[in-house]
N, CA, C and O atoms as CSV, one atom per row, in Angstrom:
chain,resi,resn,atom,element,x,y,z
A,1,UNK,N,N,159.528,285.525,-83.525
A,1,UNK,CA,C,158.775,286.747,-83.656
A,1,UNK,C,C,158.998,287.598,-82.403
A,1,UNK,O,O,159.151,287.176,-81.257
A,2,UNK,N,N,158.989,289.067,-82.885
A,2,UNK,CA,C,159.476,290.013,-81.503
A,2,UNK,C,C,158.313,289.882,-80.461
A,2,UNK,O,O,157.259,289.399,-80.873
A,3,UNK,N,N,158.395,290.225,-79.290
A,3,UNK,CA,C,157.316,289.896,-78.576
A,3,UNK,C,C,156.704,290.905,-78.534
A,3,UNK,O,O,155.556,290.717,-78.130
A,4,UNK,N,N,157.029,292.331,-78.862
A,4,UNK,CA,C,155.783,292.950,-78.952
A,4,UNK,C,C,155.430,293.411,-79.684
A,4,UNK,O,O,154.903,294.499,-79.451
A,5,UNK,N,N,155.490,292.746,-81.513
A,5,UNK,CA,C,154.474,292.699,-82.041
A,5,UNK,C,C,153.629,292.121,-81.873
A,5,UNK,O,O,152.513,292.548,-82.170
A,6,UNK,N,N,153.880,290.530,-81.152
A,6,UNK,CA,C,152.810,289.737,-80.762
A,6,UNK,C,C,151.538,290.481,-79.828
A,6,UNK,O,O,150.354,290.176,-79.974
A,7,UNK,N,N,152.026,291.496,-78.863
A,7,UNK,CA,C,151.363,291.943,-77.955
A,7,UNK,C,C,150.864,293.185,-78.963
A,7,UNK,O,O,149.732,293.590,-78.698
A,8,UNK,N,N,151.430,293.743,-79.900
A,8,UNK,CA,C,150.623,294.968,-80.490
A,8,UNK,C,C,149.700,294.217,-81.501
A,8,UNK,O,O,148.755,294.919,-81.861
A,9,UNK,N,N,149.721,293.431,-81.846
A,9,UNK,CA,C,148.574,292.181,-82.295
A,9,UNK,C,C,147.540,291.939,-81.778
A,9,UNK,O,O,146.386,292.219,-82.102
A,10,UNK,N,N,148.015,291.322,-80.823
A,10,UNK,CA,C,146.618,291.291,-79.529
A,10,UNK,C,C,145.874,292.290,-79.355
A,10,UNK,O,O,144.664,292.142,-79.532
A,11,UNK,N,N,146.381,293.523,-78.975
A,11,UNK,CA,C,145.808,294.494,-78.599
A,11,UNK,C,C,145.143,295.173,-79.984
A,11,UNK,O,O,144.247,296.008,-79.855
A,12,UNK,N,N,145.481,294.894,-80.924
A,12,UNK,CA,C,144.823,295.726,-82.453
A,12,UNK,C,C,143.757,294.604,-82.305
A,12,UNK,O,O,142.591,294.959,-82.132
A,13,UNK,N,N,144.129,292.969,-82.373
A,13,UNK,CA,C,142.369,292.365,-82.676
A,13,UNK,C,C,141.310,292.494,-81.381
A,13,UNK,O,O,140.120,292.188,-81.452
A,14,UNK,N,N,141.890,292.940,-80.348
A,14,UNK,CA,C,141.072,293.194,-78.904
A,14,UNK,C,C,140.337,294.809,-79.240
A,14,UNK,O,O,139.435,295.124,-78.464
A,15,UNK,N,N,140.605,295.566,-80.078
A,15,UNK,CA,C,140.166,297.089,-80.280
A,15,UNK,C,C,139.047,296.314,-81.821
A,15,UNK,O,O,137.956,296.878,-81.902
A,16,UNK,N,N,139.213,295.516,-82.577
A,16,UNK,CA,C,138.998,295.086,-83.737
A,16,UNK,C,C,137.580,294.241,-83.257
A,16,UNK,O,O,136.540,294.180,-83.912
A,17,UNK,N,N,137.817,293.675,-82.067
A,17,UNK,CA,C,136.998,293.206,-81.227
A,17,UNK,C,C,135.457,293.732,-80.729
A,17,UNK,O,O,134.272,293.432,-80.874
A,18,UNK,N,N,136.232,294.633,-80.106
A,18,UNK,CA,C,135.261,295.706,-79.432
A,18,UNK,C,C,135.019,296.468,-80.397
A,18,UNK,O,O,133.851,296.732,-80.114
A,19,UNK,N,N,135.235,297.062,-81.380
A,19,UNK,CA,C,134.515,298.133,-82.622
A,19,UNK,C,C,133.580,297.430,-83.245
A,19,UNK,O,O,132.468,297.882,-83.517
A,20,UNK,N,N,134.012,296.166,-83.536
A,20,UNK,CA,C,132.433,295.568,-84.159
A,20,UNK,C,C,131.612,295.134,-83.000
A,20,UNK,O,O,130.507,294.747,-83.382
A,21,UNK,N,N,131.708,295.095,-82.236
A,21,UNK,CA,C,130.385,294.613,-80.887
A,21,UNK,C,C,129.915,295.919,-80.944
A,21,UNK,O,O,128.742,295.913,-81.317
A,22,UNK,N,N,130.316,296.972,-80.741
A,22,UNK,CA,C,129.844,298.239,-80.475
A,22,UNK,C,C,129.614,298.929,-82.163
A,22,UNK,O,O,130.391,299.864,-82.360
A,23,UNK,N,N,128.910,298.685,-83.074
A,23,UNK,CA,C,128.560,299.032,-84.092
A,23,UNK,C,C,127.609,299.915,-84.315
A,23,UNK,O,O,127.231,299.830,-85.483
A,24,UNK,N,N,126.932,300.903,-83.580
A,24,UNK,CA,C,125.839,301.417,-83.235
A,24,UNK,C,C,126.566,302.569,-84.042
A,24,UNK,O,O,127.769,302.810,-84.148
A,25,UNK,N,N,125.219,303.340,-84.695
A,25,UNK,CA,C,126.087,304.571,-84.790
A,25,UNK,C,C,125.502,305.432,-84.053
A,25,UNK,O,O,124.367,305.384,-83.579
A,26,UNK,N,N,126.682,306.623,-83.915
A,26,UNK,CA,C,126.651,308.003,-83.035
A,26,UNK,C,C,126.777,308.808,-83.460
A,26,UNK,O,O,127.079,308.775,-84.653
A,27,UNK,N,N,126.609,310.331,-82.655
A,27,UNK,CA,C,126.308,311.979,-83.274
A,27,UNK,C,C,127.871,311.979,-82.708
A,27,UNK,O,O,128.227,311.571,-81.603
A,28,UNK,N,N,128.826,312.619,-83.894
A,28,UNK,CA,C,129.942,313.549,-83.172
A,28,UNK,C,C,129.735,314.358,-83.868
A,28,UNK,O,O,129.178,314.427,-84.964
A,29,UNK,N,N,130.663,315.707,-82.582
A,29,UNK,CA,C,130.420,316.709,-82.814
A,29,UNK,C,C,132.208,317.507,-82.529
A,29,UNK,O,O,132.971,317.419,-81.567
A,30,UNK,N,N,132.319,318.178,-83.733
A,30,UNK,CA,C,133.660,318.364,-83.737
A,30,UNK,C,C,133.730,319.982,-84.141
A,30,UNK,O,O,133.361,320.454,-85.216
A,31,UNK,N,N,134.124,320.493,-83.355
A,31,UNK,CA,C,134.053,322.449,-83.713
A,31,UNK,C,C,133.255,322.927,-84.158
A,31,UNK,O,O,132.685,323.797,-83.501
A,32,UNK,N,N,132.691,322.548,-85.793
A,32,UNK,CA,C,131.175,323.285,-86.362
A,32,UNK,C,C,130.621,321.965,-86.548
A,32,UNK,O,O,129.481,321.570,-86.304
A,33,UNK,N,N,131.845,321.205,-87.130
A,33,UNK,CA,C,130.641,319.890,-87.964
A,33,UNK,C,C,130.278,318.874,-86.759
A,33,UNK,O,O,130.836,318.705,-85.675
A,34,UNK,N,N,129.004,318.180,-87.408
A,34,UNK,CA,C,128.360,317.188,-86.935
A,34,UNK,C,C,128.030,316.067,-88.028
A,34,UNK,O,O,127.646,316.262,-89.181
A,35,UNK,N,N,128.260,314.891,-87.414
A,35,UNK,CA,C,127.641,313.829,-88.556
A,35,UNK,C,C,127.905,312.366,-87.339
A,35,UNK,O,O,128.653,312.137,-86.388
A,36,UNK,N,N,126.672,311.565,-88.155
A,36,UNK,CA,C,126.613,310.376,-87.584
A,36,UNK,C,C,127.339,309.404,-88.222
A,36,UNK,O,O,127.248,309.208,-89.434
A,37,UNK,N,N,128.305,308.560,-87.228
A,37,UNK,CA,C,128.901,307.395,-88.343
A,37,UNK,C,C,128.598,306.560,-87.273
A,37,UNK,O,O,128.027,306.730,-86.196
A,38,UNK,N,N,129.314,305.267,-88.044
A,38,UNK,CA,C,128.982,303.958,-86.471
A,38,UNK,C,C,130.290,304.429,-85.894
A,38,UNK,O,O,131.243,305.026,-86.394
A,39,UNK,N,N,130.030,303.962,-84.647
A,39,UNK,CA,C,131.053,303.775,-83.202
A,39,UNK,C,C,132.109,302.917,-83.674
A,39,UNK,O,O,133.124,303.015,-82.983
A,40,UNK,N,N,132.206,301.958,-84.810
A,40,UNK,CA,C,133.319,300.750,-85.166
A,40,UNK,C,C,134.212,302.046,-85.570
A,40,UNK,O,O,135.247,302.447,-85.038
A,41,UNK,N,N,133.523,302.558,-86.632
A,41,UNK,CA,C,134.569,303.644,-87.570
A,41,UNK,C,C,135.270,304.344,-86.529
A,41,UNK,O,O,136.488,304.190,-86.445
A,42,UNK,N,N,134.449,305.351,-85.448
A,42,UNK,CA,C,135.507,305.947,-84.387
A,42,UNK,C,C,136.047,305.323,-83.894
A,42,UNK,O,O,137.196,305.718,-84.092
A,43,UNK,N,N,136.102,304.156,-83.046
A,43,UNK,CA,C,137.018,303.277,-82.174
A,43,UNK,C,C,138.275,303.177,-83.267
A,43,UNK,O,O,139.313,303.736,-82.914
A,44,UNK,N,N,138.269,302.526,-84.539
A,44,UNK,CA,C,138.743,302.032,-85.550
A,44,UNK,C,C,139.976,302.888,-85.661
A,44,UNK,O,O,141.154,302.595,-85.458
A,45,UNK,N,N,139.247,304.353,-86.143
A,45,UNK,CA,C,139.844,305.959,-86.581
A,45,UNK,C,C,140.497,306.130,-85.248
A,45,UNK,O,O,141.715,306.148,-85.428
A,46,UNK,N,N,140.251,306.238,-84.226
A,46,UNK,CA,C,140.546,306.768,-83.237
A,46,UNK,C,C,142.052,305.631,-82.521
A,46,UNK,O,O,142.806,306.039,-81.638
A,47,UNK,N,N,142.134,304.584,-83.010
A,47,UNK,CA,C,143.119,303.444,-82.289
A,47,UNK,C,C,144.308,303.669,-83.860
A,47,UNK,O,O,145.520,303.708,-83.648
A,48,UNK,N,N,143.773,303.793,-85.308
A,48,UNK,CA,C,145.182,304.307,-85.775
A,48,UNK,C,C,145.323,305.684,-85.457
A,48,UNK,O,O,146.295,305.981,-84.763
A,49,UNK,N,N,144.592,306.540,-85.805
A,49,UNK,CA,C,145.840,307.686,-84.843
A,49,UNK,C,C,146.262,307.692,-83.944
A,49,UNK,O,O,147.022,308.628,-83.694
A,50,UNK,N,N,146.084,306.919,-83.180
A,50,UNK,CA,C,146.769,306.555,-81.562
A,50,UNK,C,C,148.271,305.427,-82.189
A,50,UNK,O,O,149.336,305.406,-81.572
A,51,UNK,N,N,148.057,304.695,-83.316
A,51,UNK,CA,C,149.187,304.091,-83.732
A,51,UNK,C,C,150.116,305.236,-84.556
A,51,UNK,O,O,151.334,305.388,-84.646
A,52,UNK,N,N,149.076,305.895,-85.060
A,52,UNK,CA,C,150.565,306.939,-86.028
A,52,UNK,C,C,151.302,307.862,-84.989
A,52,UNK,O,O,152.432,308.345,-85.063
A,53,UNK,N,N,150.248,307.986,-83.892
A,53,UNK,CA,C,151.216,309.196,-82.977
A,53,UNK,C,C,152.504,308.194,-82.166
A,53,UNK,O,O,153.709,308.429,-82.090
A,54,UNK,N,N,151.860,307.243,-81.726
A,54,UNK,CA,C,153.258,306.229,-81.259
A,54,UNK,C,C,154.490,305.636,-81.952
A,54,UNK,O,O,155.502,305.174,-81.425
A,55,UNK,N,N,153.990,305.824,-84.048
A,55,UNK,CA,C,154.835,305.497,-84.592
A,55,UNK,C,C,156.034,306.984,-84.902
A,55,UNK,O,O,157.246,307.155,-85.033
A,56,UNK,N,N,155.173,307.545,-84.901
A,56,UNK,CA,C,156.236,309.277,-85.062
A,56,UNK,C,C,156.742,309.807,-83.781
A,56,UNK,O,O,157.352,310.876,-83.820
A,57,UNK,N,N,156.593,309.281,-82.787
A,57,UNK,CA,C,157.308,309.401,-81.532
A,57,UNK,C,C,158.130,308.578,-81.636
A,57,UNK,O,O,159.065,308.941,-80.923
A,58,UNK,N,N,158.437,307.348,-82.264
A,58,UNK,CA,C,159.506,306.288,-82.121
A,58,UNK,C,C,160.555,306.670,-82.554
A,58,UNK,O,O,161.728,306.641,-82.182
A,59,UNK,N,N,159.563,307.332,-84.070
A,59,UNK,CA,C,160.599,307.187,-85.671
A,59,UNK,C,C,161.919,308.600,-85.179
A,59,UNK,O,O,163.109,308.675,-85.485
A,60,UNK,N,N,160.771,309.849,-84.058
A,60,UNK,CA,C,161.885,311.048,-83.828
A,60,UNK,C,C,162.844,310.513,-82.356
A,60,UNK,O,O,163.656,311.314,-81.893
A,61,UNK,N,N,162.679,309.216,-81.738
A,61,UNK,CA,C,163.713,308.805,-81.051
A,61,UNK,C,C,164.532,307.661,-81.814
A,61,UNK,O,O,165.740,307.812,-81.630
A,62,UNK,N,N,164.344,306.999,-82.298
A,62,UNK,CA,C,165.027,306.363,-83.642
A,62,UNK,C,C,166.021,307.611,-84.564
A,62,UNK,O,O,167.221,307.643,-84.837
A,63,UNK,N,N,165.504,308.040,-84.699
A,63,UNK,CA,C,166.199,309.656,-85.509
A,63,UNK,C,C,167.346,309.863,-84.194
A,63,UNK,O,O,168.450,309.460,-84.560
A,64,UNK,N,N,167.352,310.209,-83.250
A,64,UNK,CA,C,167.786,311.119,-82.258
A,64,UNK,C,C,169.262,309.862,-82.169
A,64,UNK,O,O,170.414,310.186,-82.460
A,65,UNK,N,N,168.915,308.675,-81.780
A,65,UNK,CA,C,169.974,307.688,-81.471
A,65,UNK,C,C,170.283,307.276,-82.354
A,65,UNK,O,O,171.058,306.338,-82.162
A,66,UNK,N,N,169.961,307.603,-83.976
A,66,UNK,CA,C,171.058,307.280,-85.206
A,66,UNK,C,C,172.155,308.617,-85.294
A,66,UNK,O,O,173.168,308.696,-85.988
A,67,UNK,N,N,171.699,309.431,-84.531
A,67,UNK,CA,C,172.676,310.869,-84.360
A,67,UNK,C,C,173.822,310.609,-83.893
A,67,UNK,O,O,174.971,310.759,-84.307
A,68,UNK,N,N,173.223,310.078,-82.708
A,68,UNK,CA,C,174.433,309.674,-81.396
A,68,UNK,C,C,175.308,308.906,-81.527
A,68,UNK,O,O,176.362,308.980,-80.895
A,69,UNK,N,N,174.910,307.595,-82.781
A,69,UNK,CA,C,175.466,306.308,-83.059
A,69,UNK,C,C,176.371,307.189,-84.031
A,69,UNK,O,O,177.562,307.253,-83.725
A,70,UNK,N,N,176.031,307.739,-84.942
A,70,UNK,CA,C,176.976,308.470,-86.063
A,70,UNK,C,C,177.954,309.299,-85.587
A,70,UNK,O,O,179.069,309.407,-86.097
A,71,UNK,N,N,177.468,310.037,-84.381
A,71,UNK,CA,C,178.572,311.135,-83.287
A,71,UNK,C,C,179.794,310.203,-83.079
A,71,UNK,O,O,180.845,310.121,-83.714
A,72,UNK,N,N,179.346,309.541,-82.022
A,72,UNK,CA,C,180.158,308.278,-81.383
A,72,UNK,C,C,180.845,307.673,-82.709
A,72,UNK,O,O,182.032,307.887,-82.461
A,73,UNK,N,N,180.815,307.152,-83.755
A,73,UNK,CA,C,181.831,306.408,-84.722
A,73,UNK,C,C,182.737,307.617,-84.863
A,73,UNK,O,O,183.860,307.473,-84.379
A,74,UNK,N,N,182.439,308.873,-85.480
A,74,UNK,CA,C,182.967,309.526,-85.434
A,74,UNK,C,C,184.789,310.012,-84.655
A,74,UNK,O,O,185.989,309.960,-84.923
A,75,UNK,N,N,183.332,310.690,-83.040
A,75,UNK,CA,C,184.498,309.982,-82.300
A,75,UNK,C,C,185.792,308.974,-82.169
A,75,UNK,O,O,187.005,309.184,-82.135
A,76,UNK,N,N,185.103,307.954,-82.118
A,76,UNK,CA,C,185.998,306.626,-82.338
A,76,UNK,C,C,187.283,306.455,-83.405
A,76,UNK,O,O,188.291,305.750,-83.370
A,77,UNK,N,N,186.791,307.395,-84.333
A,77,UNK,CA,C,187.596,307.228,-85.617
A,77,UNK,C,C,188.807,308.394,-85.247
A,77,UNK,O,O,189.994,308.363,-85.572
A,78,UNK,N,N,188.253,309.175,-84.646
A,78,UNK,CA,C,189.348,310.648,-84.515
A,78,UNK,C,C,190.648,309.893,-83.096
A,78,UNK,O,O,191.876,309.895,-83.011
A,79,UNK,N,N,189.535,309.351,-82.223
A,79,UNK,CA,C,190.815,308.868,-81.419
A,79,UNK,C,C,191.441,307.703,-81.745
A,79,UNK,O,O,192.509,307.379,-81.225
A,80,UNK,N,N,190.811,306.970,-82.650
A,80,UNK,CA,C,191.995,305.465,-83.480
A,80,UNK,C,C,193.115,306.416,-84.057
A,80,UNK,O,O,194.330,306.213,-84.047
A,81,UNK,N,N,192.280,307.737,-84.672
A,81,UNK,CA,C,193.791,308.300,-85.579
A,81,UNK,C,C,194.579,308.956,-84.505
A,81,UNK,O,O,195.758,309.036,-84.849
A,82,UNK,N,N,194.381,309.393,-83.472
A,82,UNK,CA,C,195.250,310.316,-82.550
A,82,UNK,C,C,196.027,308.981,-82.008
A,82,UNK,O,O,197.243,309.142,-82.116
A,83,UNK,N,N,195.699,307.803,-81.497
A,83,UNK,CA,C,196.355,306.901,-81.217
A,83,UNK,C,C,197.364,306.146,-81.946
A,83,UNK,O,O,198.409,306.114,-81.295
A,84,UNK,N,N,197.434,305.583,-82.952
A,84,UNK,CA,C,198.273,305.605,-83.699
A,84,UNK,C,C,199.140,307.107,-84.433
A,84,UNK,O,O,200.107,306.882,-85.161
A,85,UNK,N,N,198.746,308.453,-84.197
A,85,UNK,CA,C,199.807,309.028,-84.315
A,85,UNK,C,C,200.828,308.985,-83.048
A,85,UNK,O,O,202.005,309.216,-83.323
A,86,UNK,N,N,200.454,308.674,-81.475
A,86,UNK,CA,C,200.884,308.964,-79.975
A,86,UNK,C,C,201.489,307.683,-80.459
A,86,UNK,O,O,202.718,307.744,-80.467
A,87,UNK,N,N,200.873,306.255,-80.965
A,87,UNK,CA,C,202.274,305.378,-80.881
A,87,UNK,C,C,203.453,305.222,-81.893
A,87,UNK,O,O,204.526,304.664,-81.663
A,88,UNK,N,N,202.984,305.929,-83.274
A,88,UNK,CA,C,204.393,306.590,-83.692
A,88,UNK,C,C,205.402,307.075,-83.199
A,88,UNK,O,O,206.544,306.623,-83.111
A,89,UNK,N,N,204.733,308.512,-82.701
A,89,UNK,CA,C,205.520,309.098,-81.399
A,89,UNK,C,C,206.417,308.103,-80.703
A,89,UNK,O,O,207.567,307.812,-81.031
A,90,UNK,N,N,205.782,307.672,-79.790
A,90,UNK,CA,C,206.514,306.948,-79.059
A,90,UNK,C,C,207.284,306.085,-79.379
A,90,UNK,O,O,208.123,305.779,-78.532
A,91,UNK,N,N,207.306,305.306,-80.811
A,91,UNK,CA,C,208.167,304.183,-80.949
A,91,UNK,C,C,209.429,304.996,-81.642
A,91,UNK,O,O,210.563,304.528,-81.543
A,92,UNK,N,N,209.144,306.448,-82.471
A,92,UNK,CA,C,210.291,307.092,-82.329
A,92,UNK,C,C,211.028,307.382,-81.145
A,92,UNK,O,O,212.046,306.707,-80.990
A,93,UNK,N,N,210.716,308.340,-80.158
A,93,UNK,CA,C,210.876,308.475,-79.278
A,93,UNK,C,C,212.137,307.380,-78.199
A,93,UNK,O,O,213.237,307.584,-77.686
A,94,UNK,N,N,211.195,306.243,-78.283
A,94,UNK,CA,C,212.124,305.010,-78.055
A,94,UNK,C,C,213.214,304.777,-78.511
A,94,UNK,O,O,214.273,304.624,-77.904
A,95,UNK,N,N,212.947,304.730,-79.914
A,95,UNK,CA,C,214.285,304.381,-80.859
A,95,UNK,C,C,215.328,305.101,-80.409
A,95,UNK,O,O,216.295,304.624,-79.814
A,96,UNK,N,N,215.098,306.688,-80.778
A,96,UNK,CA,C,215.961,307.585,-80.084
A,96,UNK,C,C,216.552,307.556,-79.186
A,96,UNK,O,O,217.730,307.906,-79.247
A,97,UNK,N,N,215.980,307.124,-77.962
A,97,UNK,CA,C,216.566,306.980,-76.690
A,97,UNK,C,C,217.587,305.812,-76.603
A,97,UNK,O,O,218.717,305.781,-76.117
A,98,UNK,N,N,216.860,304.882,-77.209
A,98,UNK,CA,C,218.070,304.193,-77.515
A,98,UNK,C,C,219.185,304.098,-78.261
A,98,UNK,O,O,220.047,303.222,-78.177
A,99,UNK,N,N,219.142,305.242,-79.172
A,99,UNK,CA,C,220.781,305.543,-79.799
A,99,UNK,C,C,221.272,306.372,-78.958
A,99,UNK,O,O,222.497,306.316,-79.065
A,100,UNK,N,N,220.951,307.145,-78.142
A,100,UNK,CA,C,221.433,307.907,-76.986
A,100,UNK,C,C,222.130,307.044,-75.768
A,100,UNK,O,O,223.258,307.300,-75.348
A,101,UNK,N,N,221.328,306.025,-75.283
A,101,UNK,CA,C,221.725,305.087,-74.820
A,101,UNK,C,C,222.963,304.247,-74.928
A,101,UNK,O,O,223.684,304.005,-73.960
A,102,UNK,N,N,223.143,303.886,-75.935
A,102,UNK,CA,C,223.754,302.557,-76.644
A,102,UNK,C,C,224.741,303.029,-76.405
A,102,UNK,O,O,224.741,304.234,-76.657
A,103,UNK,N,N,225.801,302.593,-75.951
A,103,UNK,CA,C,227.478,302.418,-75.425
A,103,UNK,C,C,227.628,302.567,-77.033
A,103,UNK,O,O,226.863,302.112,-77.883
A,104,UNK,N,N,228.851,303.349,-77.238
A,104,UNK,CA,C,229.845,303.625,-77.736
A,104,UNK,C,C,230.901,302.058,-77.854
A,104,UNK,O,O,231.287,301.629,-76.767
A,105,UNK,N,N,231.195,301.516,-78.724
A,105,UNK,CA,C,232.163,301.021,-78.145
A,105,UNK,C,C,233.648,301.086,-79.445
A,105,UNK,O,O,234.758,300.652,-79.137
């Protein structure tokens, strides 16, 4: 198992922990509205959107380095083909020189 799911484990039943000890409910107050819920529900609410914002920050650097990985093959592929056209080249090239070469006899 990766090790930090193990550690994002821990830390979800340590928040899972503390929301039910702290079960009380409270007044929030958010621009106009107001309403009382328990403190579990905010801790709760408040630790996954803290997971969705860390998962959509991953997913747009995950995105960014499947770019780079796709650039780079790319790459790779244009200079395998330029390379094997340069050693065509050259093994003509060679040949040539060596019928130029080659004694007469």
């Amino acid at each position: 198992m990766d090790w930090k799911f193990v550690v994002a484990l821990f830390f979800a039943l340590l928040v899972a922990v503390f929301a039910l000890q702290n079960a009380g409910a409270v007044d929030i107050s958010f621009l106009t509205m107001e309403l009382s819920v328990s403190q579990a529900l905010v801790i709760l609410i408040s630790a996954a959107f803290g997971a969705l914002v860390v998962f959509l920050l991953s997913l747009v650097r995950w995105i960014i380095c499947q770019s780079k990985i796709k650039n780079g093959a790319k790459t790779i592929n244009a200079l395998d083909q330029e390379n094997k056209q340069l050693k065509m080249k050259l093994e003509m090239m060679t040949a040539n020189q060596e019928q130029i070469l080659k004694p007469t006899e």
